[in-house]
C-alpha positions as YAML, in Angstrom:
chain: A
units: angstrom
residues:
- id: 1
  name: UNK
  ca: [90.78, -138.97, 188.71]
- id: 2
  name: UNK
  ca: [88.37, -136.50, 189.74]
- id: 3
  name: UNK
  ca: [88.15, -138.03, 193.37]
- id: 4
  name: UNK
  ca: [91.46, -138.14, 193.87]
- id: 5
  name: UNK
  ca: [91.96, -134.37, 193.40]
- id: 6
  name: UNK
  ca: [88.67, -133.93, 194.99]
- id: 7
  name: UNK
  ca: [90.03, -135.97, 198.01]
- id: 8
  name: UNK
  ca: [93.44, -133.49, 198.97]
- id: 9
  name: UNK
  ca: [90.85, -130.57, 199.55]
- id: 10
  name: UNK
  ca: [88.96, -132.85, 202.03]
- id: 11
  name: UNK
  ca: [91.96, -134.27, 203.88]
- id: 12
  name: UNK
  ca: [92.80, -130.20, 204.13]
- id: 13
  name: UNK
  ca: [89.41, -129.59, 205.84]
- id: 14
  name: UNK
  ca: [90.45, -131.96, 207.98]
- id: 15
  name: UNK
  ca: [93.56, -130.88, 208.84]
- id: 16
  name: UNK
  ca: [91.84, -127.06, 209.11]
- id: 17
  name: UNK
  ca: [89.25, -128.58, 211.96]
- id: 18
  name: UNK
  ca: [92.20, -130.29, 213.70]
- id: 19
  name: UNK
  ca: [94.32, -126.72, 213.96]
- id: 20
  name: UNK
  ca: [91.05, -124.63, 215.08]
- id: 21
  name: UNK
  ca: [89.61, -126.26, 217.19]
- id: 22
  name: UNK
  ca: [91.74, -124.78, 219.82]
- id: 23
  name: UNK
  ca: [90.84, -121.17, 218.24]
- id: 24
  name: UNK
  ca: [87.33, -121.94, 218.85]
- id: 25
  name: UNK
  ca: [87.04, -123.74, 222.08]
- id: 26
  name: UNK
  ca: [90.71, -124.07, 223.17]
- id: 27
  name: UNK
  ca: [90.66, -121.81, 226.02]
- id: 28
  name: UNK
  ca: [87.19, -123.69, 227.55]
- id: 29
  name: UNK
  ca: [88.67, -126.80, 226.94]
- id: 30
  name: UNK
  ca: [92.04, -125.98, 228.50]
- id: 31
  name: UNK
  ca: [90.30, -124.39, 231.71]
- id: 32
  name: UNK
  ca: [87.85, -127.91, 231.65]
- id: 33
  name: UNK
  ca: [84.96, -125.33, 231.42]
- id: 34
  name: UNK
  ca: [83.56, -127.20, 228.44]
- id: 35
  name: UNK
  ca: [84.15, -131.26, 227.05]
- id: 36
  name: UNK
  ca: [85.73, -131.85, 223.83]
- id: 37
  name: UNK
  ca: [82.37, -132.92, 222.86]
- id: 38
  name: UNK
  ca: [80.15, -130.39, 223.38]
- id: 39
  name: UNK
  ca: [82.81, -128.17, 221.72]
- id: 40
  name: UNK
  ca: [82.74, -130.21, 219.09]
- id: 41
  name: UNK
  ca: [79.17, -130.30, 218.60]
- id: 42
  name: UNK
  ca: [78.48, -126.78, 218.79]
- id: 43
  name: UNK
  ca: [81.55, -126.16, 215.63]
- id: 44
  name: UNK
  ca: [79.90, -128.58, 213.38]
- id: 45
  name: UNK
  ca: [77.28, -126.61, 213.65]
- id: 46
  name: UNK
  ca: [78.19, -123.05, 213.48]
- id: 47
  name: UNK
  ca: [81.15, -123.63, 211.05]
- id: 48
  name: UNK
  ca: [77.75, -124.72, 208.21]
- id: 49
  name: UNK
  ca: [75.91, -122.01, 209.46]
- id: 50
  name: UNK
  ca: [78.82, -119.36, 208.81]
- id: 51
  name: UNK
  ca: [80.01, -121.48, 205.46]
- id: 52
  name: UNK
  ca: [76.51, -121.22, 203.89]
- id: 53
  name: UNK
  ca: [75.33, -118.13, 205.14]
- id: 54
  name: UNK
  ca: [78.57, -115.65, 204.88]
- id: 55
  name: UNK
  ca: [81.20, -116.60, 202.59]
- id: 56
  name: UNK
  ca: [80.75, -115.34, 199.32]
- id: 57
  name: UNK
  ca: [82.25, -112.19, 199.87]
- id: 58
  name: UNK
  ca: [85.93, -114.07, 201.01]
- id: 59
  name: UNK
  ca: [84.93, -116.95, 198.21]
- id: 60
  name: UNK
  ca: [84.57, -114.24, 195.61]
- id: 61
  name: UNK
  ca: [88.34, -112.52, 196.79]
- id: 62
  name: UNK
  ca: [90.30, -116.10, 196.72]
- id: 63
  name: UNK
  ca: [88.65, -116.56, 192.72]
- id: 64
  name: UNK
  ca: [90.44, -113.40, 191.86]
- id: 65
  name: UNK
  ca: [93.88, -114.28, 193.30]
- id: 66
  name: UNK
  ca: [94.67, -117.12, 190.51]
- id: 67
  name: UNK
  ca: [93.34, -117.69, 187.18]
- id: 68
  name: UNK
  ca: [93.53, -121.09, 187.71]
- id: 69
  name: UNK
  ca: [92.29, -123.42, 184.74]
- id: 70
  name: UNK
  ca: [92.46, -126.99, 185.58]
- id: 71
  name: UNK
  ca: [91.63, -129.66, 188.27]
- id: 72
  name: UNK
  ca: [95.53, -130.17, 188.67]
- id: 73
  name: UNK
  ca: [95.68, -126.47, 189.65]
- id: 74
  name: UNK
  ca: [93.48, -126.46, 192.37]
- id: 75
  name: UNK
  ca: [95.13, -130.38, 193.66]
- id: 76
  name: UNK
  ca: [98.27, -128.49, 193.64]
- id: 77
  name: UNK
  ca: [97.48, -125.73, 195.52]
- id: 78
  name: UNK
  ca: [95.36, -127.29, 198.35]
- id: 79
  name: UNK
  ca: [98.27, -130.20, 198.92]
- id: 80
  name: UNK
  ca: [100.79, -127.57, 198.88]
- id: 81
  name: UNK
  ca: [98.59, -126.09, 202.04]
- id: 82
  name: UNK
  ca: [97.92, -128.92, 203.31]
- id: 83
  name: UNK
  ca: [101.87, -130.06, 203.38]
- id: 84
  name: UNK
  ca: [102.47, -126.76, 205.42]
- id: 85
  name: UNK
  ca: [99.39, -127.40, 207.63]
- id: 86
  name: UNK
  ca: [100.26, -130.63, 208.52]
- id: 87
  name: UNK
  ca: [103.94, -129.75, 209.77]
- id: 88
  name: UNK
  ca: [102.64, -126.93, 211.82]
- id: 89
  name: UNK
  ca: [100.14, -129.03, 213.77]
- id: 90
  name: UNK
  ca: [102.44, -131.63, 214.67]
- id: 91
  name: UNK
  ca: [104.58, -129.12, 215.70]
- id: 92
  name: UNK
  ca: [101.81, -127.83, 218.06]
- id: 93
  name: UNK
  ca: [101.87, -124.35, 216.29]
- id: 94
  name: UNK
  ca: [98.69, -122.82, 215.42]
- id: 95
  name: UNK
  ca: [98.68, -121.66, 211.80]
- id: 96
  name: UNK
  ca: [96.10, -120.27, 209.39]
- id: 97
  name: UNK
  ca: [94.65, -122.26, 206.08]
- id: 98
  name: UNK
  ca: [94.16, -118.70, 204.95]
- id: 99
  name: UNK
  ca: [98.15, -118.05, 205.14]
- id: 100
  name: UNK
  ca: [98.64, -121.37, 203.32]
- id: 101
  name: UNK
  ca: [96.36, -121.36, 200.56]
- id: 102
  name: UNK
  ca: [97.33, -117.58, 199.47]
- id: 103
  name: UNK
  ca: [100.81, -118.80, 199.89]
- id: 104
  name: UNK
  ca: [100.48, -121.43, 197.56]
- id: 105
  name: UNK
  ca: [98.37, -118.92, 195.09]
- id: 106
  name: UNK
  ca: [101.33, -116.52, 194.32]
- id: 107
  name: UNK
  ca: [103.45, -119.56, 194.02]
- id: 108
  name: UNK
  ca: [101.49, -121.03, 191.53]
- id: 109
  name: UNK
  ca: [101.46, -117.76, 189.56]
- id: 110
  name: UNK
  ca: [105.13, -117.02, 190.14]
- id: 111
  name: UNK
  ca: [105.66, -120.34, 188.58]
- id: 112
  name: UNK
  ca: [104.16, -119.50, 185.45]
- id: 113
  name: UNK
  ca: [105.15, -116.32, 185.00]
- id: 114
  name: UNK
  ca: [101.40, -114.65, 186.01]
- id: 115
  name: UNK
  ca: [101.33, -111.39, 187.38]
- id: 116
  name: UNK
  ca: [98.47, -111.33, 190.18]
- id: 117
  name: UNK
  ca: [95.88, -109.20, 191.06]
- id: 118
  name: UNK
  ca: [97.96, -106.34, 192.59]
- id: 119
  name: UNK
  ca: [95.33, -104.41, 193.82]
- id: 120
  name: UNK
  ca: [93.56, -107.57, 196.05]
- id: 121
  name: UNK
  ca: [96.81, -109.02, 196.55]
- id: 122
  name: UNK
  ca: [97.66, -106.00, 198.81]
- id: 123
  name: UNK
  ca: [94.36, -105.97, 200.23]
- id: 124
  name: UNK
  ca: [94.99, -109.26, 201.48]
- id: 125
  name: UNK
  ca: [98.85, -108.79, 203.07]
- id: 126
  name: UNK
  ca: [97.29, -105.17, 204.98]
- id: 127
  name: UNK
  ca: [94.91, -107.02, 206.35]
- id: 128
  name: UNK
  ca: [97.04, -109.87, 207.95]
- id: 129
  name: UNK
  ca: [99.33, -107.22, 208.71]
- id: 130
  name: UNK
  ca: [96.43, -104.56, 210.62]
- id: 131
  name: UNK
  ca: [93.99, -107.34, 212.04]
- id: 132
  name: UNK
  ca: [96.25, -108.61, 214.88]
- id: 133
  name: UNK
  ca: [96.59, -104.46, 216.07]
- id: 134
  name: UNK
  ca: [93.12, -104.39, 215.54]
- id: 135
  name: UNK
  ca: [92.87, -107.24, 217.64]
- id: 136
  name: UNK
  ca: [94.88, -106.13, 220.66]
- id: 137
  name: UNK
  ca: [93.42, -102.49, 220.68]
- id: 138
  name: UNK
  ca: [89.68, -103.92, 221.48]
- id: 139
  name: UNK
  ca: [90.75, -107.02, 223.64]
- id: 140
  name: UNK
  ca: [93.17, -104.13, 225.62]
- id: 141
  name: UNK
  ca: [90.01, -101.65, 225.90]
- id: 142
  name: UNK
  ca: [86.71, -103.62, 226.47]
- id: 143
  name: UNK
  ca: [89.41, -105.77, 229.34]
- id: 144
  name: UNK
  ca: [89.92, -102.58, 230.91]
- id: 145
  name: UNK
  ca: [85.99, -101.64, 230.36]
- id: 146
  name: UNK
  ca: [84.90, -104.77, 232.24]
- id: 147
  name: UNK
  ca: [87.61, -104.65, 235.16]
- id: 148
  name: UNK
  ca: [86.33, -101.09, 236.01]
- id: 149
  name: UNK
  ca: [82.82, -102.13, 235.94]
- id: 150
  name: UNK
  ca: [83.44, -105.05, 238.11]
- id: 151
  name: UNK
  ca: [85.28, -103.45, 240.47]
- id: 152
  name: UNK
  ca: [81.85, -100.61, 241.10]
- id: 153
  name: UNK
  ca: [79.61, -103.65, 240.62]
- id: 154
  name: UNK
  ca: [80.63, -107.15, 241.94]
- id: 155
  name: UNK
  ca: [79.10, -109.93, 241.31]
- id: 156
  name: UNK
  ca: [78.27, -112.90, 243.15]
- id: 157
  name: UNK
  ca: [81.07, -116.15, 242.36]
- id: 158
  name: UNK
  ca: [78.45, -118.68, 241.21]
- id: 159
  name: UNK
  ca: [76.75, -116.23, 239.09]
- id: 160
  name: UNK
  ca: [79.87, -115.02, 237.70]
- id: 161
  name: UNK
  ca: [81.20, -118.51, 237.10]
- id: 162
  name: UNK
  ca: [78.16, -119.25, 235.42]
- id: 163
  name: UNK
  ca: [77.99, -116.01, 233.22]
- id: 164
  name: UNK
  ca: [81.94, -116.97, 232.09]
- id: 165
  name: UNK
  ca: [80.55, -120.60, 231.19]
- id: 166
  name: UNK
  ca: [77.65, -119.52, 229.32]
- id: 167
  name: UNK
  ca: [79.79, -116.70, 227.30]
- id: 168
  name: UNK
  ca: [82.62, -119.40, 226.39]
- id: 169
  name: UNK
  ca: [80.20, -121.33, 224.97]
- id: 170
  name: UNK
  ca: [78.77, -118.54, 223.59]
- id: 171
  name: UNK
  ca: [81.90, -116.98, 222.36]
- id: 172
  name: UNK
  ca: [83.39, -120.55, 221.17]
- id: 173
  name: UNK
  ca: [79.92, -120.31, 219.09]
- id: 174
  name: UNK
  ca: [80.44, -117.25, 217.69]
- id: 175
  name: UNK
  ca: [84.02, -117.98, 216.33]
- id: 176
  name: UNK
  ca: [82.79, -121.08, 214.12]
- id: 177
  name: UNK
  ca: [80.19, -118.91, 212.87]
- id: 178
  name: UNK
  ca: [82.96, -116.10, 211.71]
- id: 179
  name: UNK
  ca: [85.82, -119.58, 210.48]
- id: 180
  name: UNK
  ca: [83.06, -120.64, 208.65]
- id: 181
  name: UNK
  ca: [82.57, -117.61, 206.95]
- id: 182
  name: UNK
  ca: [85.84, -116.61, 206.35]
- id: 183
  name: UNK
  ca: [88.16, -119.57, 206.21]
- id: 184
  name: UNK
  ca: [86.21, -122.29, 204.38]
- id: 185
  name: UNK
  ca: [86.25, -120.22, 201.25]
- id: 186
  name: UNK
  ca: [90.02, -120.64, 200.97]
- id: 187
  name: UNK
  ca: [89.45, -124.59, 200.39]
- id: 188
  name: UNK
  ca: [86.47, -123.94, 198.15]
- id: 189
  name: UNK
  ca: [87.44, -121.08, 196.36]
- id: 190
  name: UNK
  ca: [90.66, -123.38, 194.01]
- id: 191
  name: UNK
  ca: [87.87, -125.97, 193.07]
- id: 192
  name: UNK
  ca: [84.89, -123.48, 192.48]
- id: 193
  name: UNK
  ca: [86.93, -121.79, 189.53]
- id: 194
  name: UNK
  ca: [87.14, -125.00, 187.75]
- id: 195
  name: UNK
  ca: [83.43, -126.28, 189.11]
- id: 196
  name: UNK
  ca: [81.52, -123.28, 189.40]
- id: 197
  name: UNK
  ca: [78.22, -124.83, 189.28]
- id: 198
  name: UNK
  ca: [79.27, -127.36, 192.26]
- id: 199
  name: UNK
  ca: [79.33, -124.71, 195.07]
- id: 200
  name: UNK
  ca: [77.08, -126.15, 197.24]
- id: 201
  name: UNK
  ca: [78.62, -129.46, 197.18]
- id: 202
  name: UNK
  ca: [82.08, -128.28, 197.60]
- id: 203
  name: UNK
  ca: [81.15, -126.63, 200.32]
- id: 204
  name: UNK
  ca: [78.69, -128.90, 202.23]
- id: 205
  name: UNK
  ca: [81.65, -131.64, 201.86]
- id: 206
  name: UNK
  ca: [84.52, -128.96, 203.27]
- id: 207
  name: UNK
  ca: [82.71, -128.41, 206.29]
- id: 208
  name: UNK
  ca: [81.88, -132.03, 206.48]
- id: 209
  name: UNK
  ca: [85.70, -132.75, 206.37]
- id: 210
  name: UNK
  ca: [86.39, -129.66, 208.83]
- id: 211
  name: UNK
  ca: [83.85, -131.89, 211.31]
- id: 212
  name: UNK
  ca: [85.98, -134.45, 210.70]
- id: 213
  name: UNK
  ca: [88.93, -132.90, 211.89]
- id: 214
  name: UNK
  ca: [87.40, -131.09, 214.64]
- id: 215
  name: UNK
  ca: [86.80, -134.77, 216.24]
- id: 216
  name: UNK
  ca: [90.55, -135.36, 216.22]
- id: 217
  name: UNK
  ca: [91.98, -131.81, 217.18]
- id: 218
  name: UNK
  ca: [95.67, -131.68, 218.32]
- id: 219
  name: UNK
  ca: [96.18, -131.31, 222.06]
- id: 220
  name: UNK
  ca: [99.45, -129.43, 220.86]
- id: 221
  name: UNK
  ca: [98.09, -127.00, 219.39]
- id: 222
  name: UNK
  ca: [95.35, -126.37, 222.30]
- id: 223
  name: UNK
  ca: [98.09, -125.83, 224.72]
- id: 224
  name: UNK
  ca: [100.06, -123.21, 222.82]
- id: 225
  name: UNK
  ca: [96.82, -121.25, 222.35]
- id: 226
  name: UNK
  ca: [95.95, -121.48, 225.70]
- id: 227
  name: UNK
  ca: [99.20, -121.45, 229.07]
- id: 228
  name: UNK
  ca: [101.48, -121.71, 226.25]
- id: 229
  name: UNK
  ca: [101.29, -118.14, 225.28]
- id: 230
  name: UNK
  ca: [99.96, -116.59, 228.19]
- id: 231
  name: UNK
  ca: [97.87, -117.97, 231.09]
- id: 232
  name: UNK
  ca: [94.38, -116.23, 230.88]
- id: 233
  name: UNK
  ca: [91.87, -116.59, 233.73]
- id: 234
  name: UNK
  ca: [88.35, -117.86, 231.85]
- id: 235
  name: UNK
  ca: [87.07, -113.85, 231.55]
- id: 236
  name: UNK
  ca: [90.16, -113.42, 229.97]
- id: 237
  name: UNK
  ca: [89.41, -116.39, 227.24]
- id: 238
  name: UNK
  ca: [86.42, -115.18, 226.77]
- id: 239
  name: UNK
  ca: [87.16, -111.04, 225.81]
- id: 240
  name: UNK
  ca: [89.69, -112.96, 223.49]
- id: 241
  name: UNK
  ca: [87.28, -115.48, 221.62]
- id: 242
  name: UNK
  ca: [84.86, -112.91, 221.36]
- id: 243
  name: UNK
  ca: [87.41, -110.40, 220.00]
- id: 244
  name: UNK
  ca: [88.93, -112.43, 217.34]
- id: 245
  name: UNK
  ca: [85.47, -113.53, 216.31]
- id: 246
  name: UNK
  ca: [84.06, -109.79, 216.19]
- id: 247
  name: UNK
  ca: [87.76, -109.02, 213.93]
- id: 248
  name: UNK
  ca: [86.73, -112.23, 211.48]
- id: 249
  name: UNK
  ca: [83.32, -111.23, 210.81]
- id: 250
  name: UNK
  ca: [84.66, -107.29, 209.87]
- id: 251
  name: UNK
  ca: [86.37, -108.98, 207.02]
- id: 252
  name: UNK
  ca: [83.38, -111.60, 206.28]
- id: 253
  name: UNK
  ca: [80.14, -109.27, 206.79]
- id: 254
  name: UNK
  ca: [79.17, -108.12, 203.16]
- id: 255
  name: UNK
  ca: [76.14, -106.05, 204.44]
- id: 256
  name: UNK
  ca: [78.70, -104.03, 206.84]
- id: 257
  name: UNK
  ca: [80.62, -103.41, 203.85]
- id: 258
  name: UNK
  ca: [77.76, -101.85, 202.26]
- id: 259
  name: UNK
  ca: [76.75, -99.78, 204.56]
- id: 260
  name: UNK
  ca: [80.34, -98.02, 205.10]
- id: 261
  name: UNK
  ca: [80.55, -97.68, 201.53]
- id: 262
  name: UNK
  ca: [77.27, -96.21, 201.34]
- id: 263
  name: UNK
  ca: [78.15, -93.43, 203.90]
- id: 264
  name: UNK
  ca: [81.88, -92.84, 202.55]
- id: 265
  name: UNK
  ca: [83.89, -94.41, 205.54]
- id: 266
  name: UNK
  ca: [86.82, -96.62, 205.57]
- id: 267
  name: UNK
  ca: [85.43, -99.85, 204.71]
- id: 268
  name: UNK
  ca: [86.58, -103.73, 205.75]
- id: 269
  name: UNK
  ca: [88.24, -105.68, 202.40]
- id: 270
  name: UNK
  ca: [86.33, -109.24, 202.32]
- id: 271
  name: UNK
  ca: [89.44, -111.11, 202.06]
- id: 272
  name: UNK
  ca: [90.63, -114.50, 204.19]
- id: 273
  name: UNK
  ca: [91.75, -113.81, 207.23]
- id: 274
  name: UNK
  ca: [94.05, -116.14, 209.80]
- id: 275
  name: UNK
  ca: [91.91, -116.57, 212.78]
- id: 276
  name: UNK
  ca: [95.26, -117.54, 214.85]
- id: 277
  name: UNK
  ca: [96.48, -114.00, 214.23]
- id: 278
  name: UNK
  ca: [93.79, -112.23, 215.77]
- id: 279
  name: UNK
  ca: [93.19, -114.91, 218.80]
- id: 280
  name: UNK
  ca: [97.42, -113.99, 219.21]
- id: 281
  name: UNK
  ca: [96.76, -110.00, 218.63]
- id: 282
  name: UNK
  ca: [94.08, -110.39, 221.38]
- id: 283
  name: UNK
  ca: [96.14, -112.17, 223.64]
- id: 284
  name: UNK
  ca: [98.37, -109.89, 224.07]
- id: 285
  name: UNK
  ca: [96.20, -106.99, 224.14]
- id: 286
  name: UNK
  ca: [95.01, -108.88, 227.30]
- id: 287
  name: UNK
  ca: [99.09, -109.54, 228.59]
- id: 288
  name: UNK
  ca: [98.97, -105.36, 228.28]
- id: 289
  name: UNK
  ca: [96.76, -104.76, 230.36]
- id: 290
  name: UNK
  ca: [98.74, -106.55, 233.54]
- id: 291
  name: UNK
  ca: [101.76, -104.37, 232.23]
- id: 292
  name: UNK
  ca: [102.81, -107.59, 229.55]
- id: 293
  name: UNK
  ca: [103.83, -110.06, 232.68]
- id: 294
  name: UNK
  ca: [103.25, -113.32, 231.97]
- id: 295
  name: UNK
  ca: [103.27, -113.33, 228.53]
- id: 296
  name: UNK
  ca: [106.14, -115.90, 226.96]
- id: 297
  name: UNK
  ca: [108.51, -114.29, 224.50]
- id: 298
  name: UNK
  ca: [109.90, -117.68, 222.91]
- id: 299
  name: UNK
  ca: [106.07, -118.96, 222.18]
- id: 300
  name: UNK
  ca: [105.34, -115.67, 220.81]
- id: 301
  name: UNK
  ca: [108.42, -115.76, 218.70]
- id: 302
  name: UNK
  ca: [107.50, -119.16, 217.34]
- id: 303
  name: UNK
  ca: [103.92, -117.50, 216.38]
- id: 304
  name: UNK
  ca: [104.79, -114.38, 215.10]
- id: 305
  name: UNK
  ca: [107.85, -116.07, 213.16]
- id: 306
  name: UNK
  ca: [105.43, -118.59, 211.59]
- id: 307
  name: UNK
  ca: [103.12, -115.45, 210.33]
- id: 308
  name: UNK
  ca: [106.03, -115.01, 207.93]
- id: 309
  name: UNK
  ca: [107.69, -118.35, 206.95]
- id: 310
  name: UNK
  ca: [104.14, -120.10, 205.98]
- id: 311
  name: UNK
  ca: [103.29, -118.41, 202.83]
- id: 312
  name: UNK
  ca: [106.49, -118.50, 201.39]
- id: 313
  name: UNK
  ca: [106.94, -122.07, 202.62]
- id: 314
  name: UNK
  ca: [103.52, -122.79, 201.16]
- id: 315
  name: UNK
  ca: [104.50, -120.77, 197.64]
- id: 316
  name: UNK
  ca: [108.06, -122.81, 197.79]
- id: 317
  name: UNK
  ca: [106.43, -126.37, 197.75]
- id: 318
  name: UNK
  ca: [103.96, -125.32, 195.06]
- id: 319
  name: UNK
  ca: [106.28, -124.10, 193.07]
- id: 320
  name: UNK
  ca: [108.38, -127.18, 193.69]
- id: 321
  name: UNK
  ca: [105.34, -129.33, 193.05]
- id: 322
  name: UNK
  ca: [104.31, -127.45, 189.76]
- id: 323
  name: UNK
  ca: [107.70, -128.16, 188.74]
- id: 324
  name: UNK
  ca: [107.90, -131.85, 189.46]
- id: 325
  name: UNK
  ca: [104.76, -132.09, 187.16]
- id: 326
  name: UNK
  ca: [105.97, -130.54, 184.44]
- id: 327
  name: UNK
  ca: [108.94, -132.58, 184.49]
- id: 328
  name: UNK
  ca: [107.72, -136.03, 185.07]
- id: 329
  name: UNK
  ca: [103.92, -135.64, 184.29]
- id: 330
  name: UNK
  ca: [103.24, -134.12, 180.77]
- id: 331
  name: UNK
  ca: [100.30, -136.09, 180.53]
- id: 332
  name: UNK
  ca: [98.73, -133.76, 183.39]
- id: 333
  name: UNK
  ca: [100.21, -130.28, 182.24]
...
C-alpha cells in the first residue's frame, strides 16, 4: 500500500520534468541552439544539485501549510496536482507544481474544517503575486543595459553567436539548479511530514522521476514558452532564463535570507515559487522594451488566466477526492 501512494508522487515528478523542461531549455531548444539531449543531460544534473543542496528552506515552508497526518493525505494531495498538471500539459500550457500542490493544501484543509497558517499562507500568494513584476523590472533593465553596451562596443558575429550559445547553456544550467531548489520541495514536502526520517530518499527518487519526465517533455508546452508568447531573438532567451533563475533562487537562498535579516532589510520569504510565472514576467519585460510589439495577447491571456484557475482547480479536486474517500473508503479515513 505504501508503494502505491509512494508511486502518485513519482508519476508527479514526472509530469513536473515534462512541463519544465521548456522553462529550462525551451528557448535553446526552440532556436535549435542546443539538442534535446544535451538539455536533458545538463537538468538531471543541476535539478540534484539544487534538490540536495538548497531546498530546505522551501521544504520547511510547504510542512507548515498542512498538518497533514497520514499516507492518504499526502496521495491525495500530490494526485490532486498531478490531475491539474496533467490537463495543462496536454493543453500545451505551462503551469507550476508549486501552484498545484498549494492548491491542493488549502483544499485539503478547507475540507476538514482546518484553519491554515495565515501568516505563511500570505507569504506564499505575495510572492506569486510580486515575483512576475519582479521579473519584468530586471529582464526590462539589464535588456536595456546590454543593448546600450552593444551598441558602444560591437562584437564580432561568431563570437557573439558563440557567447549566446555558451550563456543558454549556461543559463538553462542555472534554472535547474534554482527548480531544484525551489520546486522539488513541493512533491517532497506532503510525504516528509508523514516520513520524516526518509528525506533523502524521497528526494533522490523525485528528482529521479523529474529525469524521467524531462526525457519525454511536451513539444506543446516548448512552443508556448518560446514564439508562442513572444518571439525572442537567442540574447533575448537568454536575459530571460537567467532572470527567472536569479528571481527562483531569491526565494530559495537561505544564506541571502540571513544576511538581509541580519542588516534589517526587506528580506525574500523561502516559499515555492512557479518558475512559469517569472519566465512569463520576464518575457514581457523583454516585449517592453520594443514598445510591447510582438507580444500575443490571447497566449498571454491563457497564461495569466491559468495563474488563477489552477489552485482553485487543484483545491476543487482535492476536496472532491477527500470527499469520495470518506464516502466510499472508511477503511482509509
Amino acid at each position: 500500500m505504501m508503494i502505491l501512494f509512494l508511486s502518485v508522487g513519482i508519476l508527479l515528478g514526472i509530469a513536473l520534468g515534462r512541463n519544465n523542461l521548456s522553462n529550462l531549455f525551451g528557448s535553446a531548444i526552440g532556436m535549435r541552439m542546443l539538442s534535446v539531449k544535451t538539455a536533458v543531460f545538463l537538468s538531471v544534473v543541476c535539478v540534484f544539485a539544487g534538490a540536495f543542496m538548497s531546498s530546505d528552506g522551501t521544504t520547511n515552508g510547504i510542512l507548515k501549510l498542512a498538518p497533514l497526518e497520514t499516507l492518504i493525505d499526502a496521495f491525495v494531495i500530490c494526485l490532486s496536482a498531478l490531475v491539474v498538471l496533467q490537463l495543462l500539459t496536454w493543453r500545451g500550457v505551462p503551469a507550476s507544481i508549486a501552484q498545484t500542490v498549494v492548491g491542493a493544501l488549502i483544499g485539503w484543509n478547507l475540507f476538514h474544517h482546518l484553519d491554515m497558517d495565515s501568516y505563511r499562507l500570505k507569504q506564499v500568494i505575495l510572492a506569486w503575486c510580486y515575483s512576475p513584476f519582479l521579473a519584468m523590472f530586471l529582464a526590462y533593465f539589464l535588456m536595456n543595459a546590454i543593448r546600450r553596451w552593444v551598441r558602444y562596443h560591437p562584437i564580432p558575429l561568431f563570437q557573439r553567436d558563440w557567447m549566446i550559445r555558451m550563456g543558454l547553456v549556461f543559463v538553462g544550467s542555472y534554472a535547474a539548479y534554482a527548480l531544484g531548489a525551489n520546486n522539488i520541495s513541493t512533491i517532497v514536502g506532503p510525504y516528509l511530514k508523514i516520513l520524516p526520517k526518509a528525506d533523502l530518499f524521497l528526494t533522490f527518487a523525485i528528482c529521479l522521476a523529474v529525469s524521467v519526465g524531462f526525457m519525454f517533455a511536451d513539444q506543446k508546452v516548448i512552443r508556448t514558452m518560446t514564439s508562442g508568447l513572444f518571439p525572442m531573438t537567442p540574447s533575448e532567451a537568454l536575459i530571460v532564463g537567467f532572470v527567472s533563475a536569479t528571481t527562483m533562487m531569491l526565494f530559495s537562498w537561505e544564506g541571502l535570507r540571513h544576511v538581509l535579516i541580519r542588516l534589517e532589510w526587506p528580506y525574500f520569504p523561502l516559499v515555492p515559487l512557479p518558475l512559469s510565472n517569472t519566465m512569463t514576467g520576464a518575457i514581457i519585460g523583454i516585449a517592453l522594451t520594443k514598445g510591447g510589439y510582438g507580444l500575443k495577447p490571447l497566449v498571454l491571456g491563457r497564461v495569466l488566466a491559468s495563474w488563477f484557475i489552477v489552485p482553485m482547480a487543484s483545491g476543487l479536486i482535492c476536496w472532491m477526492f477527500l470527499f469520495i474517500l470518506k464516502a466510499y473508503g472508511r477503511i482509509f479515513i
